[in-house]
N, C-alpha and C positions, 0 to 999 in steps of 0.2 A: 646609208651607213649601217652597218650590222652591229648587235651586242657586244663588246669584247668584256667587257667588265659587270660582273655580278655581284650586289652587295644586300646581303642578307643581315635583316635585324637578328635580334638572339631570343631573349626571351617572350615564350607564346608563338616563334618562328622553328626554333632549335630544338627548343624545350621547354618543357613544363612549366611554370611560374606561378601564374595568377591563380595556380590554387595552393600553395604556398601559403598565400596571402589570405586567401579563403575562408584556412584551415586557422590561420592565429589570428582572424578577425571574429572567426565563432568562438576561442578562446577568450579574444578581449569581451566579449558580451557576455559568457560567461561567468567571467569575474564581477563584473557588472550592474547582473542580471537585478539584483539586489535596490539596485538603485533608479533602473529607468527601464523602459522597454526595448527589445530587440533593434528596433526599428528607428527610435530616436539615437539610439548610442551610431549605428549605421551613419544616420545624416550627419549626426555632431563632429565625428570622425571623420568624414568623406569633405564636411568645411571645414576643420581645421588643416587637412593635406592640402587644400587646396591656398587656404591662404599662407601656407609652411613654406609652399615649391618656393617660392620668390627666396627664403631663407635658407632651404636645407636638401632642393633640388630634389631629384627621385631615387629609390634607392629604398632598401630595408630597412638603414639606421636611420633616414628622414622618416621614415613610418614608424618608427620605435617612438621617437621624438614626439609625433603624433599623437597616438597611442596617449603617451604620458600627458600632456596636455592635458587632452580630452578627457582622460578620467581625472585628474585634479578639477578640471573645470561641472564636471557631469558631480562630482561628488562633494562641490564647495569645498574642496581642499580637508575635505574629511579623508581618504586616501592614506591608508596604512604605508609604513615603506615595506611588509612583507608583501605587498599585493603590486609596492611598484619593481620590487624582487622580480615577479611572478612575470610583469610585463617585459623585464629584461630578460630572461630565462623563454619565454618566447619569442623574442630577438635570434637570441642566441641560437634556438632551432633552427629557426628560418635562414641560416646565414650556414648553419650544415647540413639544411637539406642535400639531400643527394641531385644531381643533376640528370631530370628524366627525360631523354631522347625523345622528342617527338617523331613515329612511322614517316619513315622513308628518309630521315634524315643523313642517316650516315652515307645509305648507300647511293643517294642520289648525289651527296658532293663529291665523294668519288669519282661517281661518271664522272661530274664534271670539270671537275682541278685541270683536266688535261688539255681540256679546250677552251677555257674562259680563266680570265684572272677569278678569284673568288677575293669576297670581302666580307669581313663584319663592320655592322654599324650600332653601335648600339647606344641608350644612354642610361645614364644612373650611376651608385657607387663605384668610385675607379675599382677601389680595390676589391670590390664582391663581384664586378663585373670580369674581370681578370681572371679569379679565383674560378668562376664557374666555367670560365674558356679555355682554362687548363686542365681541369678536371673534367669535362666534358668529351677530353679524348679527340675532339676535331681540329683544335688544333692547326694541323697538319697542314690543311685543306686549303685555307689562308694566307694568302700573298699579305695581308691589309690588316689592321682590325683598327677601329677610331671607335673610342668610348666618348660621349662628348654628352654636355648638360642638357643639351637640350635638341629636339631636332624641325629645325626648321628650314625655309628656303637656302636662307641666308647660310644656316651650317651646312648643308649638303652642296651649295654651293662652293663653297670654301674647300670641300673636301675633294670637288671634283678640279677644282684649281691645284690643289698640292699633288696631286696625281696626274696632270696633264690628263686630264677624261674629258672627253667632249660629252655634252648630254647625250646626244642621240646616240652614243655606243653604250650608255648605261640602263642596268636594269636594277633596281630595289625590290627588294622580294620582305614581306612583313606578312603581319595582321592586325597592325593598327592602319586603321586610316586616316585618322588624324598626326599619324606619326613618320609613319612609313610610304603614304600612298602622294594625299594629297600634297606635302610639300614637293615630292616630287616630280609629278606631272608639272605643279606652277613652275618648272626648269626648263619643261619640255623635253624630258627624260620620261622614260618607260617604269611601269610598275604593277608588279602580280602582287594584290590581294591573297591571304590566304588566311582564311577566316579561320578562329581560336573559340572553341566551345565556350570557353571563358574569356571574357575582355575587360580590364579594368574603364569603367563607365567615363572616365576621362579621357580614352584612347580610343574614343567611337568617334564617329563623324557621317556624313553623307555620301553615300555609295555615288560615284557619276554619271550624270544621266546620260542616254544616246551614245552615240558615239564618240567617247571621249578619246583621242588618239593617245595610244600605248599604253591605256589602262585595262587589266589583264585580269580575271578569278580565276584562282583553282580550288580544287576543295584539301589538298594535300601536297607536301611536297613529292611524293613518288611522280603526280603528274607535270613537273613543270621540265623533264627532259622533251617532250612529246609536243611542250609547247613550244620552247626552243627551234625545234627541229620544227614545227609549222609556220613560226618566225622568219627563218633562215629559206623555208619553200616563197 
């Protein structure tokens, strides 16, 4: 059975993200700086998102959330409210960044709107998730788009039930592998890797050894028309 449905994660797949994140994470330290070092503020932050997701899911305003926390907690609730100002005010950036094209994206959906259903799959804030898919101008391209909490077997599963998809006509295209790869393969559905210079350290996993059927790397989307077409040979 051949591909017919293609569903692409968005951010770190589409565009730009995780440096975003980066960039108001060197900010929160920062602000900080005063108080602990680079590198503990890093860990205290990295565990309190981690024990947040069960509460505040993923998304820029559960990282604001975060953020707050962790400096009430790093600072004994010493923590001016101008400085918790300063942490909403880098919210706020983060949330109008501009939405930056990652190469080869536009023009490679294009190709392929014609010949394959296209999808988004993405997860995190409904409404910054939307925001950026509107703004992002692809739009278009999109038969689909499902934002959803979380993504695992179970949700990819479900999605390919509400669509009448068989696995083996599906293909997941990311760069996480904890997000995008491996729940998918466990469907026995197909999935191209496409590694992100930047990766948030909770969206890594174990690359698959041998011969794992339908798991795919490219280094870029420009290359995945070429694997299609070696798919389809």
């Amino acid at each position: 059975m051949s591909i017919e449905v293609i569903a692409f994660d968005a951010d770190d797949t589409l565009w730009h993200n995780e440096s975003i994140y980066v960039e108001a994470q060197t900010q929160f330290k920062q602000l900080l700086a005063h108080y602990h070092s680079p590198e503990w503020i890093d860990e205290h932050l990295y565990q309190t998102e981690m024990r947040n997701l069960a509460h505040f899911g993923y998304g820029i305003k559960s990282f604001a959330l975060s953020m707050i926390e962790t400096a009430v907690e790093l600072t004994e609730g010493q923590i001016i409210g101008a400085d918790i100002q300063k942490i909403i005010d880098i919210t706020k950036a983060m949330l109008a960044a501009d939405v930056d094209l990652l190469d080869h994206v536009a023009d490679t959906l294009a190709n392929l709107q014609d010949v394959y259903t296209l999808m988004v799959i993405t997860k995190g804030d409904l409404r910054d998730q939307e925001l950026k898919i509107a703004r992002s101008g692809l739009a278009s391209h999109f038969r689909y788009v499902e934002i959803v909490s979380e993504k695992s077997p179970d949700s990819y599963a479900a999605i390919l039930r509400r669509y009448d998809i068989e696995p083996a006509q599906f293909l997941m295209i990311g760069n996480s592998l904890r997000s995008d790869i491996l729940p998918v393969l466990e469907l026995g559905a197909s999935a191209v890797y496409v590694p992100h210079q930047l990766t948030w350290v909770h969206e890594t996993g174990d690359t698959p050894v041998g011969e794992q059927p339908g798991y795919y790397e490219i280094e870029h989307l420009g290359q995945l028309p070429e694997l299609l077409k070696s798919l389809d040979r």
